[in-house]
ZADOBA-970328 format. One record per residue (C-alpha): x, y, z; residue in three letters. Coordinates in nm, 2 decimals, m for minus. Layout:
# residues N
{{X, Y, Z}, 'Ala'}
...
END
This chain:
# residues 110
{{m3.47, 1.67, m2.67}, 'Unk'}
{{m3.42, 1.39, m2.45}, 'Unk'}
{{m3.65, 1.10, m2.36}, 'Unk'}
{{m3.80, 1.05, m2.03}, 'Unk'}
{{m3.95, 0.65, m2.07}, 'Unk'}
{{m4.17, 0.72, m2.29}, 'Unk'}
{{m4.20, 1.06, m2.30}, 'Unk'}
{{m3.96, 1.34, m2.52}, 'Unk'}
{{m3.81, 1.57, m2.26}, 'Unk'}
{{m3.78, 1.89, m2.45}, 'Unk'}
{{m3.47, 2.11, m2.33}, 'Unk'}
{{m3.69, 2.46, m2.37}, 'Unk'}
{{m3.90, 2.36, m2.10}, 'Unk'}
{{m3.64, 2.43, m1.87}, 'Unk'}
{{m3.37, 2.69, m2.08}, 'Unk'}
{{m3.63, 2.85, m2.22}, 'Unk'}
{{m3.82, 2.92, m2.56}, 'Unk'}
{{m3.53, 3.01, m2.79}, 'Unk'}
{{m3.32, 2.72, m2.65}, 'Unk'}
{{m3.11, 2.50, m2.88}, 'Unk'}
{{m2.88, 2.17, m2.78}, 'Unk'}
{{m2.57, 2.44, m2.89}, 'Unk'}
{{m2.71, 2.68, m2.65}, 'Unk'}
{{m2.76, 2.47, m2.38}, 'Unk'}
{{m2.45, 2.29, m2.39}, 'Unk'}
{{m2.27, 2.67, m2.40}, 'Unk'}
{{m2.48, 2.75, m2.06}, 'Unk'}
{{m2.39, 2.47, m1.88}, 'Unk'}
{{m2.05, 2.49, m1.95}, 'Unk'}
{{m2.06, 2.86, m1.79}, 'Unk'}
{{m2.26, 2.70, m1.49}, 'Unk'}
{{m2.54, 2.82, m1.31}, 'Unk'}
{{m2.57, 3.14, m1.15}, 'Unk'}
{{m2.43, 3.21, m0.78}, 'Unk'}
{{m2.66, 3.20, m0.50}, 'Unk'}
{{m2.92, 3.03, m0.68}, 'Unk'}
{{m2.99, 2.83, m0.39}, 'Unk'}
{{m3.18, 3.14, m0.22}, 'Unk'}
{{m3.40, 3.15, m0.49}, 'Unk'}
{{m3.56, 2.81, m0.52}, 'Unk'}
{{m3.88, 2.63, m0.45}, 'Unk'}
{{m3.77, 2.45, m0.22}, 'Unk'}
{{m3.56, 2.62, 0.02}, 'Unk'}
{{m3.79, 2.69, 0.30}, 'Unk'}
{{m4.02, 2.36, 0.30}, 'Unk'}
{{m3.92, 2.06, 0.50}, 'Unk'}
{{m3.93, 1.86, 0.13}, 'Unk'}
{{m3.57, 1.71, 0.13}, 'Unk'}
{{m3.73, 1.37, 0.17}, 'Unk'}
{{m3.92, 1.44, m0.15}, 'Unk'}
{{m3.64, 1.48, m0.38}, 'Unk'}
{{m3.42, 1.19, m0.31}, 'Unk'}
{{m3.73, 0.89, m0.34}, 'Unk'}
{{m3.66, 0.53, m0.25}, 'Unk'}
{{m3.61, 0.31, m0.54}, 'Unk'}
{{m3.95, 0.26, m0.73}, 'Unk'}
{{m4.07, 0.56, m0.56}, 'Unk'}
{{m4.23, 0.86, m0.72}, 'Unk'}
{{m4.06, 1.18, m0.83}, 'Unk'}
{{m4.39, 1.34, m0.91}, 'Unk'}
{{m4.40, 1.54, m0.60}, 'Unk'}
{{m4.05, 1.72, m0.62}, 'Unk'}
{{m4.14, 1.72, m0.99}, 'Unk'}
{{m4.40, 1.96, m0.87}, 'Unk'}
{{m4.23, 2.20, m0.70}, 'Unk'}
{{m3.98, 2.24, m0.92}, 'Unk'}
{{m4.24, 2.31, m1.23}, 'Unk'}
{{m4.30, 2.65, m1.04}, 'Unk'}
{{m3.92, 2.69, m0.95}, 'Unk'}
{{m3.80, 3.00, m1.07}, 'Unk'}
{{m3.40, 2.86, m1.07}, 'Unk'}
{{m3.50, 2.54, m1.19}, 'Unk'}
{{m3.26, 2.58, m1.45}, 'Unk'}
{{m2.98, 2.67, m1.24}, 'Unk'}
{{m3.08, 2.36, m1.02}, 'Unk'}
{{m3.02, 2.11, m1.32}, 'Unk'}
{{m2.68, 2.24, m1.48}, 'Unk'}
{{m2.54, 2.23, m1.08}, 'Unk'}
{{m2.66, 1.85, m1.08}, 'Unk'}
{{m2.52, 1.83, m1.45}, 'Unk'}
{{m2.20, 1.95, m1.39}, 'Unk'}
{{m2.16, 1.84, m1.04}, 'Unk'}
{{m2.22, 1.46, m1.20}, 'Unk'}
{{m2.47, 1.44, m0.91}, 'Unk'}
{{m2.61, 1.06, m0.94}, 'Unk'}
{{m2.90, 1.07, m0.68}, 'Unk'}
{{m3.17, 1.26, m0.64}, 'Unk'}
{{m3.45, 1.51, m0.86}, 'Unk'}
{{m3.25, 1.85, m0.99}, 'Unk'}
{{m3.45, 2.08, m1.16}, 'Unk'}
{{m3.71, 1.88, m1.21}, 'Unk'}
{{m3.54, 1.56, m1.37}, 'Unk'}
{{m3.42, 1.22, m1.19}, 'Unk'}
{{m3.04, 1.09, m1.28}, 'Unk'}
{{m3.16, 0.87, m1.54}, 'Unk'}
{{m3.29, 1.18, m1.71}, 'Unk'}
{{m3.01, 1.39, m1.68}, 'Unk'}
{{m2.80, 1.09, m1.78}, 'Unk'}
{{m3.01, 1.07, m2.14}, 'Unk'}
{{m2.99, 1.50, m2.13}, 'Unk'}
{{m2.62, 1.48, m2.14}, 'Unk'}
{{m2.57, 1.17, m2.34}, 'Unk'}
{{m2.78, 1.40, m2.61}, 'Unk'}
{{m2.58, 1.70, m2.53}, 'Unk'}
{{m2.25, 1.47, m2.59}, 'Unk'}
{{m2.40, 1.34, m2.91}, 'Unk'}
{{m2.50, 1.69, m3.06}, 'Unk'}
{{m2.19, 1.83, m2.99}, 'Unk'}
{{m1.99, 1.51, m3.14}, 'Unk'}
{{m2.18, 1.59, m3.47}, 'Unk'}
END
């Protein structure tokens, strides 16, 4: 799990029920499937705007289309391994996915 402020960000919400930090890890190493792209939420909407918020804004609206996203997963390990630093990605903002992978580096170190 990883914290969002004040909130525990629990990896099974977006790698599923059986997921572990091991699994996880193992997945995003593999990368996300091709084409995924075709697949998501938000391909045909004019939303770009709504994923990249100025600073302070909110993320709750691209957090809402991704909820229902059937390749959110596949969004988030391209922005993981991509090191993408603006922007939501399956559903999580780059201080997120920083604290996701700082507790996927930790895991593993142990």
């Amino acid at each position: 799990m990883a914290m969002r402020r004040n909130r525990v960000v629990d990896i099974r919400d977006y790698f599923g029920e059986e997921s572990s930090l091991d699994l996880v890890s193992t997945w995003l190493q593999s990368g996300p499937s091709t084409g995924w792209e075709d697949l998501a939420a938000c391909r045909d909407a004019d939303v770009a705007h709504l994923f990249f918020p100025p600073r302070g804004g909110s993320c709750r609206p691209a957090r809402a289309i991704c909820s229902g996203c059937p390749v959110r997963s596949d969004c988030l390990a391209t922005a993981m391994i991509n090191d993408e630093r603006d922007g939501v990605w399956g559903g999580l903002n780059t201080e997120e996915r920083d604290r996701l992978s700082f507790t996927l580096n930790a895991a593993q170190a142990s």
